[in-house]
C-alpha positions as CSV (number, residue, x, y, z in Angstrom):
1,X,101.3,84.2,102.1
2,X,101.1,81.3,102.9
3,X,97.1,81.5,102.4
4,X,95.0,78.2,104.4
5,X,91.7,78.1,102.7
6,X,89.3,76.9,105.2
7,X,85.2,75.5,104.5
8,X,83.1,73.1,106.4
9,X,83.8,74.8,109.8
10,X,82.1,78.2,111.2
11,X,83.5,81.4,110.7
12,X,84.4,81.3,114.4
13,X,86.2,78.3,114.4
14,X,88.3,79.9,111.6
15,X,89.3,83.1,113.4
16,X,90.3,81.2,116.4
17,X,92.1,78.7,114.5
18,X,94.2,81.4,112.9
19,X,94.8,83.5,116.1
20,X,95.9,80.5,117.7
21,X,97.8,78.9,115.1
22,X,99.6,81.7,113.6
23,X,102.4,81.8,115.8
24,X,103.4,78.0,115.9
25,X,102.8,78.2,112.3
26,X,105.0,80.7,112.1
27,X,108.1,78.9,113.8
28,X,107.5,75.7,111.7
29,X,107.9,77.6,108.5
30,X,110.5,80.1,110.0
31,X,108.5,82.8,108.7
32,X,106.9,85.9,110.5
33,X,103.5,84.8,111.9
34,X,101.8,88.0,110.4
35,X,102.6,86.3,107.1
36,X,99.7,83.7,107.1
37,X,96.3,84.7,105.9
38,X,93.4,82.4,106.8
39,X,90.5,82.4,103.9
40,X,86.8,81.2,105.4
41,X,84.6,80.2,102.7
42,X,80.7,79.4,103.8
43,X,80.2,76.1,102.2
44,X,77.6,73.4,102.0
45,X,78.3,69.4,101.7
46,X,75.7,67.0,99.5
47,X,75.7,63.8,98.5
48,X,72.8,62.1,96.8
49,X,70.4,62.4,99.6
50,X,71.1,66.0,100.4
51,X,72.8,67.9,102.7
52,X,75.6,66.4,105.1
53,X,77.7,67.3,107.5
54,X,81.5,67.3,106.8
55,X,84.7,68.1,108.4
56,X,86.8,70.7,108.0
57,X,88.5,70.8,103.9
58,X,92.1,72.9,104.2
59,X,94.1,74.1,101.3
60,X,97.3,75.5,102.3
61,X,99.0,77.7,99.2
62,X,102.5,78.6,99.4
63,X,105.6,77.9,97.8
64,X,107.2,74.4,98.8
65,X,108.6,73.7,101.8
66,X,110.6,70.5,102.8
67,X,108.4,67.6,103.5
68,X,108.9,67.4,107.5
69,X,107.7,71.0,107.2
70,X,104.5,70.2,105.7
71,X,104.0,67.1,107.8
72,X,104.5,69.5,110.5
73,X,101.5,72.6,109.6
74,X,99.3,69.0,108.8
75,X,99.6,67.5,112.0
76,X,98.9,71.3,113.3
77,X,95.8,71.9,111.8
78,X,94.8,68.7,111.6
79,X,95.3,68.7,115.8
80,X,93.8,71.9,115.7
81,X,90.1,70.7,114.4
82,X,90.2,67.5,116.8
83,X,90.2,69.7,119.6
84,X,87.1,71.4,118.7
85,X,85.7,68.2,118.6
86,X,85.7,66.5,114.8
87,X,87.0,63.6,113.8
88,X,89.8,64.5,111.2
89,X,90.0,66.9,108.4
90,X,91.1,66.7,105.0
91,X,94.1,69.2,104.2
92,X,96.0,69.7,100.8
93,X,98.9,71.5,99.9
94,X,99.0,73.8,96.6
95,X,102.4,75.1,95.4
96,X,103.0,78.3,93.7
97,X,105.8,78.1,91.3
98,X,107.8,81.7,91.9
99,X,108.1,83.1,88.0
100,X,103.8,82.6,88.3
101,X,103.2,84.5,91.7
102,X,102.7,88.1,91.6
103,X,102.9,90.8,94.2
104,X,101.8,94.1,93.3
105,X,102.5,93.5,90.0
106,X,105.8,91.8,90.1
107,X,106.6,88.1,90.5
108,X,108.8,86.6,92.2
């Protein structure tokens, strides 16, 4: 926790985003780097001719963090994908309320 959900890249791209990201990541939030978990999911775009290439789609679940903070992990990622070469990204930010997240068993 946080968890960044990440499709429309390759599973390569994603493990070097997360080894190279964890740590800044980590110093934006204040929170131990090993705290981040990056999810890859294999995905496929369409639109009514078919198949199309996208960019990458991030969803970043975590509990909410002041705004400058999440401006901040955006800009990160978001920099992150442009030097690998695409144009932008789309990234959105998911909040877990506390009494509804569980860890082994118990919530928070």
């Amino acid at each position: 926790m946080p968890q960044i959900i990440v499709k429309g890249v390759t599973e390569a791209e994603v493990k070097s985003l997360a080894m190279d990201t964890c740590k800044t990541l980590g110093q934006i939030v204040d929170c131990p780097s090993d705290w981040f978990v990056f999810d890859y999911i294999q995905s496929k775009f369409f639109d009514e001719i078919g198949e199309i290439k996208h960019w990458p789609v991030v969803q970043v679940w975590w509990f909410a963090r002041p705004q400058e903070v999440q401006d901040a992990v955006a800009t990160t990622l978001n920099d992150y994908f442009k030097q690998l070469g695409y144009p932008g990204s789309q990234i959105s930010f998911h909040i877990f309320d506390y009494p509804a997240y569980y860890e082994e068993g118990e919530h928070f």
